[in-house]
One Martini backbone bead per residue (centre of mass of N, CA, C, O) as a GRO file, in nm:
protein
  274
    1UNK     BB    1  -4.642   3.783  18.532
    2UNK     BB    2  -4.884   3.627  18.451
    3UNK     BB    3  -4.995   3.843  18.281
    4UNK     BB    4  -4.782   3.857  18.076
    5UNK     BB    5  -4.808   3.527  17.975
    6UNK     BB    6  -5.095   3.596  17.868
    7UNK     BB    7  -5.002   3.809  17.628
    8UNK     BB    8  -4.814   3.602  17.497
    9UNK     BB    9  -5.032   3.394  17.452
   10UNK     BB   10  -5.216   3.574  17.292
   11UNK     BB   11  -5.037   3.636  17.071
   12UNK     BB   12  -4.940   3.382  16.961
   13UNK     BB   13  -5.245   3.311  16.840
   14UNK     BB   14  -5.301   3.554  16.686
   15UNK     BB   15  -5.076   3.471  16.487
   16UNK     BB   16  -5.162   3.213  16.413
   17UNK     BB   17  -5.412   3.294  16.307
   18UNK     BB   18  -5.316   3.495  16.098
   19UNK     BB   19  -5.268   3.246  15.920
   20UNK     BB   20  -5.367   3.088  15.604
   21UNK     BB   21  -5.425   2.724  15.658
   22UNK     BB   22  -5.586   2.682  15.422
   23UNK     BB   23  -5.474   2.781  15.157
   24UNK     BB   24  -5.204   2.630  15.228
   25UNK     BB   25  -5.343   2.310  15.198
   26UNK     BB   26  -5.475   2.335  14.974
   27UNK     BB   27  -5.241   2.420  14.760
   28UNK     BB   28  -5.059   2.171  14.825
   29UNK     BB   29  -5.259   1.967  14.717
   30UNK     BB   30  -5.248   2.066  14.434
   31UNK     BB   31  -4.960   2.049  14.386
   32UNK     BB   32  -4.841   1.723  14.477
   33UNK     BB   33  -5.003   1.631  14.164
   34UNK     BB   34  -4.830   1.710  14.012
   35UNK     BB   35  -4.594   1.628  13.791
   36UNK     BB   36  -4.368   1.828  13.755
   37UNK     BB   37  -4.294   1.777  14.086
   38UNK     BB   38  -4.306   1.430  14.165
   39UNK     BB   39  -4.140   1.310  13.889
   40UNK     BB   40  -3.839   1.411  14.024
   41UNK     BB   41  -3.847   1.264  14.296
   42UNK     BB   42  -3.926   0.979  14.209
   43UNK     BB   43  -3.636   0.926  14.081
   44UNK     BB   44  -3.468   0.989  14.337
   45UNK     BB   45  -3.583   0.772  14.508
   46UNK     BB   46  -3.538   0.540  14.354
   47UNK     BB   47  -3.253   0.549  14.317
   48UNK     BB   48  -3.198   0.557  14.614
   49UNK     BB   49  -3.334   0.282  14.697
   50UNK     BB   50  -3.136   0.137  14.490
   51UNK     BB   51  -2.863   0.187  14.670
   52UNK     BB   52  -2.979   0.090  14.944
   53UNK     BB   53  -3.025  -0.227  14.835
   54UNK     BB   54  -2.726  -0.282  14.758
   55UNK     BB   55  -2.594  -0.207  15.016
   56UNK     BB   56  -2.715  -0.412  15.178
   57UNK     BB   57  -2.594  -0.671  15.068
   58UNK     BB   58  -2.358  -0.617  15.273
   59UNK     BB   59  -2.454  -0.582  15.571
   60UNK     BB   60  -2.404  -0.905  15.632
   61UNK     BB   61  -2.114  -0.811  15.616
   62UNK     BB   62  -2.016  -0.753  15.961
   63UNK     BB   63  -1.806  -0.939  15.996
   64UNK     BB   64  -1.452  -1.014  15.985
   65UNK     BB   65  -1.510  -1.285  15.805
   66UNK     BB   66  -1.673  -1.183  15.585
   67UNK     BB   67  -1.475  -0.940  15.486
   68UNK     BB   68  -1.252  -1.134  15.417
   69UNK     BB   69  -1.451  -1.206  15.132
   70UNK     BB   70  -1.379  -0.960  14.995
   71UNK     BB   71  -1.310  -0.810  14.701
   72UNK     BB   72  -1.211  -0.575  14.517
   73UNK     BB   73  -1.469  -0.516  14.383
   74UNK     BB   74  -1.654  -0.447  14.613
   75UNK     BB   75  -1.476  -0.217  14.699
   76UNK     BB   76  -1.572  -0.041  14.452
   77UNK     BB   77  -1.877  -0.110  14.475
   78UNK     BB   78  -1.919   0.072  14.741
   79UNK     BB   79  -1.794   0.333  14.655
   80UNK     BB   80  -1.990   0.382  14.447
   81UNK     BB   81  -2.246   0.382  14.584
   82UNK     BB   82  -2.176   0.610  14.796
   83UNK     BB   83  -2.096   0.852  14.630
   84UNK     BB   84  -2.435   0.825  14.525
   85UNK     BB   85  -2.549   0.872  14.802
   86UNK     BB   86  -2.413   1.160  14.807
   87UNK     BB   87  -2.528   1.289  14.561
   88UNK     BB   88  -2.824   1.266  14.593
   89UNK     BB   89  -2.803   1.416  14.855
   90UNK     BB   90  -2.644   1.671  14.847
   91UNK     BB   91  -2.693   1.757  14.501
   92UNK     BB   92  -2.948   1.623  14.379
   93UNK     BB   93  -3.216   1.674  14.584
   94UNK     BB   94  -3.118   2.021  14.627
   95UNK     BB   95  -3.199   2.056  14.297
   96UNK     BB   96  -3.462   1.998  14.264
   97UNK     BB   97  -3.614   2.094  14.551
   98UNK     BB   98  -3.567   2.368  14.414
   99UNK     BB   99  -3.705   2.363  14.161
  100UNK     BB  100  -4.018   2.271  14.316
  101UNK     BB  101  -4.025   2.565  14.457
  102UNK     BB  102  -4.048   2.730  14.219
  103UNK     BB  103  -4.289   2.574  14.097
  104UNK     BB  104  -4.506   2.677  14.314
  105UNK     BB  105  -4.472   2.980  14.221
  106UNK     BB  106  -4.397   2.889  13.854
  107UNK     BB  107  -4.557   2.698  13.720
  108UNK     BB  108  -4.494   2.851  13.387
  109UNK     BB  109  -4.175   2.776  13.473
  110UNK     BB  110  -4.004   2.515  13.414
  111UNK     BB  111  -3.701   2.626  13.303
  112UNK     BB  112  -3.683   2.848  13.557
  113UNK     BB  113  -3.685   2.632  13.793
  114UNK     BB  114  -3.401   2.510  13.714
  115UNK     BB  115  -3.223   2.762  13.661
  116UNK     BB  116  -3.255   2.876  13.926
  117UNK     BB  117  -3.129   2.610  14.098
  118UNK     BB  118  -2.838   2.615  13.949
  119UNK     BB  119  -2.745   2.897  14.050
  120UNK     BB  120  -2.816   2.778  14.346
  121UNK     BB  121  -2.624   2.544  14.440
  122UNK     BB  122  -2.430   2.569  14.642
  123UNK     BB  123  -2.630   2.705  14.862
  124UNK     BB  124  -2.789   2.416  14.874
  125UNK     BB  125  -2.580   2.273  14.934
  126UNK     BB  126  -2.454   2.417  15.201
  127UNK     BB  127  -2.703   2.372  15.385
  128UNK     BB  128  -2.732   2.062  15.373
  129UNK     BB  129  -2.449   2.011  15.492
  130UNK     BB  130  -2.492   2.208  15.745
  131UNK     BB  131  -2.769   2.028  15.863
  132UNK     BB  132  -2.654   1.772  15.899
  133UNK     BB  133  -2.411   1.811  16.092
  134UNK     BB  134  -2.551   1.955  16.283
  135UNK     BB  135  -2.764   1.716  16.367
  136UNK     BB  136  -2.553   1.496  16.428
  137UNK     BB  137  -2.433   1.635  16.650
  138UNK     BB  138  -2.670   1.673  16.814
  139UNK     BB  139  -2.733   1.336  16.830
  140UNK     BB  140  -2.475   1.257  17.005
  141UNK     BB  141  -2.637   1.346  17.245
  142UNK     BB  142  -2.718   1.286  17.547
  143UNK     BB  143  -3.010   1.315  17.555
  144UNK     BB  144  -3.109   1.611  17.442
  145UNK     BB  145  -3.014   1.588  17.131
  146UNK     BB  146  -3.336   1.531  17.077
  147UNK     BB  147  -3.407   1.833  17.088
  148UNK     BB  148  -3.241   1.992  16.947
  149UNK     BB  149  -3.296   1.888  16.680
  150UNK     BB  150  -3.586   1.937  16.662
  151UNK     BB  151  -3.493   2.278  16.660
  152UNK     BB  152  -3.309   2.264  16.399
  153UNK     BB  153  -3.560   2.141  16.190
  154UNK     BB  154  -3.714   2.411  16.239
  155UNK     BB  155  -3.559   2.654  16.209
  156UNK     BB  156  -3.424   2.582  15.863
  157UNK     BB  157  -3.692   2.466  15.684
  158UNK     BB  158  -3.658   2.768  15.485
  159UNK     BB  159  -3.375   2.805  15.357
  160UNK     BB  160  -3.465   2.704  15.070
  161UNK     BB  161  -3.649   2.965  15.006
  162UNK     BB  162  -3.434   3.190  15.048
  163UNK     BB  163  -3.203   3.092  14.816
  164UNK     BB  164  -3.421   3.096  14.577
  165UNK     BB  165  -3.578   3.397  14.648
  166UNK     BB  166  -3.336   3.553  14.832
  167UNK     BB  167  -3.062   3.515  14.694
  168UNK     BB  168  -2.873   3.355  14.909
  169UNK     BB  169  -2.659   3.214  15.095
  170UNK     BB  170  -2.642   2.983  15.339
  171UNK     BB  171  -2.581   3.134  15.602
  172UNK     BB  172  -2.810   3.342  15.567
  173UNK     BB  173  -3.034   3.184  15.531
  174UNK     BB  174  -3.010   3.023  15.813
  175UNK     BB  175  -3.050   3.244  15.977
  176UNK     BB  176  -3.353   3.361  15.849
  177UNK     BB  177  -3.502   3.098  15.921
  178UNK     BB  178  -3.460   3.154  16.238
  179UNK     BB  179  -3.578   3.407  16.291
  180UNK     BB  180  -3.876   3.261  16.285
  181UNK     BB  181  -3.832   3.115  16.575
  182UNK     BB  182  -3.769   3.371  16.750
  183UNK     BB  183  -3.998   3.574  16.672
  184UNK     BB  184  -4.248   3.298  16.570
  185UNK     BB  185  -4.270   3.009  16.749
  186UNK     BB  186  -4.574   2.943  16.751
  187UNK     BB  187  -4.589   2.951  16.398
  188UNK     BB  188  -4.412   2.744  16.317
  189UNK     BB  189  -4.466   2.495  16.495
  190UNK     BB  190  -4.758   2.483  16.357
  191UNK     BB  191  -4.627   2.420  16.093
  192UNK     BB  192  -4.482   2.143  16.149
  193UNK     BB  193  -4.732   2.003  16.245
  194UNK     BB  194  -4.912   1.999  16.035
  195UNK     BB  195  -4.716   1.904  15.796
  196UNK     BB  196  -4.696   1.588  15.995
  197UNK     BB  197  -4.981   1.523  15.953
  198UNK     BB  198  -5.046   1.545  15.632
  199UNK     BB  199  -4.770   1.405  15.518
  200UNK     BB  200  -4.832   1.130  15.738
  201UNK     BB  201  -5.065   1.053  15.589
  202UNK     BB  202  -5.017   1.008  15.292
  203UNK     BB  203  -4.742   0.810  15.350
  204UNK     BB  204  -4.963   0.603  15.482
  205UNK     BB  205  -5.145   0.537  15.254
  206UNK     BB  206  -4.872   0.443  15.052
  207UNK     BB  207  -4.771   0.225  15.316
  208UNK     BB  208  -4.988   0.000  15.349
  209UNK     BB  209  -4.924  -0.219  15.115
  210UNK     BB  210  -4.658  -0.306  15.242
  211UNK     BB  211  -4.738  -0.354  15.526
  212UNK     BB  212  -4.985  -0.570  15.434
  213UNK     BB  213  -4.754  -0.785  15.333
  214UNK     BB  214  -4.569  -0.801  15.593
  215UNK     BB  215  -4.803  -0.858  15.805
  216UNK     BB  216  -4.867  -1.162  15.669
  217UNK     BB  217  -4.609  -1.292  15.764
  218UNK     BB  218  -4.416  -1.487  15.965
  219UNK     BB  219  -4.202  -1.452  16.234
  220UNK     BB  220  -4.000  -1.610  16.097
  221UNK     BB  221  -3.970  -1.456  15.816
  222UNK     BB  222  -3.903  -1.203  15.945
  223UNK     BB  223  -3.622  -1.290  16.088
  224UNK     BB  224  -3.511  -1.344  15.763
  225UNK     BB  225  -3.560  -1.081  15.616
  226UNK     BB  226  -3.477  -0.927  15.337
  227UNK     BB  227  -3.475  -0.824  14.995
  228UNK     BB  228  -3.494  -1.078  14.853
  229UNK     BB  229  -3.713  -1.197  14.992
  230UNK     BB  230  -3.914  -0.950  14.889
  231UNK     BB  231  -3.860  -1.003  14.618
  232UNK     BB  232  -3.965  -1.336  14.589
  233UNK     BB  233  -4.283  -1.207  14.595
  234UNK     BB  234  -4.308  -1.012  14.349
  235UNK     BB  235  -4.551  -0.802  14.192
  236UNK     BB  236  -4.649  -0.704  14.515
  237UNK     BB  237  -4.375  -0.568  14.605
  238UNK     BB  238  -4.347  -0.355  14.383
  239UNK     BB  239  -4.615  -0.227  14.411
  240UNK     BB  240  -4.575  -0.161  14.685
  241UNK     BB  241  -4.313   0.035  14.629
  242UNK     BB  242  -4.402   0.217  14.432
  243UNK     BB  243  -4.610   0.335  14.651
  244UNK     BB  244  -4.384   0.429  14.822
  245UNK     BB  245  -4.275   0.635  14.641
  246UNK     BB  246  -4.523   0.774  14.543
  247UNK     BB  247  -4.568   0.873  14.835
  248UNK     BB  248  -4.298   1.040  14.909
  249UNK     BB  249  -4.335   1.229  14.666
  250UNK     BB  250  -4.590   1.382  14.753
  251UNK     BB  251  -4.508   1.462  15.042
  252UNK     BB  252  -4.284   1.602  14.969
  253UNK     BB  253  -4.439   1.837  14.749
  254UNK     BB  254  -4.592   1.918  15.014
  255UNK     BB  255  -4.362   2.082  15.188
  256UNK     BB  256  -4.256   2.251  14.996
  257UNK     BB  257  -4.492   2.411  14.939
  258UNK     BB  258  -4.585   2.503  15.226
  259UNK     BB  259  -4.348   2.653  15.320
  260UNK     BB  260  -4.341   2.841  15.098
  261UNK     BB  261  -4.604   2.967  15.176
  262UNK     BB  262  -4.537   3.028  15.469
  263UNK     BB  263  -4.307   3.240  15.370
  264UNK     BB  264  -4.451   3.442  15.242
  265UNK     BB  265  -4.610   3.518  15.492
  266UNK     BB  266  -4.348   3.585  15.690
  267UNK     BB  267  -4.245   3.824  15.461
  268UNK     BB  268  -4.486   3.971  15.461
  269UNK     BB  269  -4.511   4.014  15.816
  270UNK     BB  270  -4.141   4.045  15.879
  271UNK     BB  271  -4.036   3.775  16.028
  272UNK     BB  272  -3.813   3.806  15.871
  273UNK     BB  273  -3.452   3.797  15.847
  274UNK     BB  274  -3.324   3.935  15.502
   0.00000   0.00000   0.00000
């Protein structure tokens, strides 16, 4: 038993190993810093950012008296907000980032990486869909449902490759995506991991300076502080904004990215099931 353990992780080193993970960071990191990858990413997250700090202004009025002096206006005002942020979330989002996978792998085709991604639009929103629910649902579950979301964002993780590429339904995609962590969970998971560490170094490095802004206030000021008051920082609050979000949007152009070259290898070695 212990010998056959052996062979078992002895297989799965050599799995990993026989991945190309130089070739993948390295391009990786040269697609990420292309404008034509990171800047509809960048709009995408401005917008986003720009509606999640709207909805804040609502944040505060949290309890039952405040809420009734909300205006007809008002609540108006939040479900339009709701509703753009359910839009770039479920549709915008994953029609761009359809869009910058394909574009990873046909530079030269800027107008054919948007024609194909909105061609598979419905199976991108569908899976966009189907992850979060599935996601939402296992994060429920008291202690293990965080062990089950974490695998659950692994098994995934390729969907929107399979959809891009493999022009499957999102049911297809998310089975397909899934079969590589089942064929070989070493090389998935490795895969993940080091992802999770040089995605999270670009958005650390470019998250500093907003860090640094606010290690700066007084422990008072911090227990008091909302939105409104880190706006009236001026000029160096906007420039760390700035910088928080050109960091975001490298980092996703980065794993996309990432992600698509390990798909393709995964593909090439038959280890997915299209």
């Amino acid at each position: 038993m212990a010998s056959d353990l052996m062979k078992k992780c002895r297989k799965c080193f050599n799995d990993v190993k026989s991945v190309r993970w130089k070739e993948i960071v390295s391009g990786s990191f040269r697609f990420c810093v292309n404008p034509k990858a990171f800047i509809p990413l960048l709009i995408v997250n401005a917008f986003v950012l720009g509606i999640s700090a709207q909805l804040g202004t609502f944040a505060v009025l949290s309890d039952t008296q405040a809420l009734s002096y909300l205006t007809t206006a008002d609540i108006v005002n939040m479900g339009i907000l709701i509703t753009a942020m359910l839009l770039f979330t479920l549709i915008v989002g994953p029609f761009v980032s359809g869009a910058v996978i394909h574009l990873s792998r046909s530079t030269g085709s800027y107008r054919e990486s948007w024609k194909t991604s909105f061609s598979r639009l419905s199976s991108l929103v569908g899976a966009s869909v189907a992850i979060i629910t599935v996601m939402v649902l296992l994060s429920v579950i008291p202690v293990i449902g965080i062990f089950f979301t974490f695998i659950a964002s692994i098994a995934f993780m390729f969907a929107m490759q399979v959809i891009i590429f493999g022009d499957k339904g999102f049911y297809s995609a998310l089975r397909a995506s899934a079969s590589a962590l089942r064929k070989k969970p070493g090389v998935v998971v490795a895969g993940w991991v080091t992802d999770a560490v040089l995605s999270t170094i670009i958005y650390g490095i470019f998250m500093a300076p907003l860090m640094f802004l606010v290690s700066g206030l007084s422990a008072g000021a911090l227990e008091t502080l909302d939105y409104m008051g880190l706006a009236s920082l001026g000029a160096p609050f906007y420039m760390a904004v700035f910088s928080l979000l050109f960091g975001a949007s490298l980092k996703t152009s980065f794993e996309l990215k990432f992600f698509t070259e390990l798909y393709f290898q995964l593909k090439k070695k038959k280890w997915l099931a299209l």
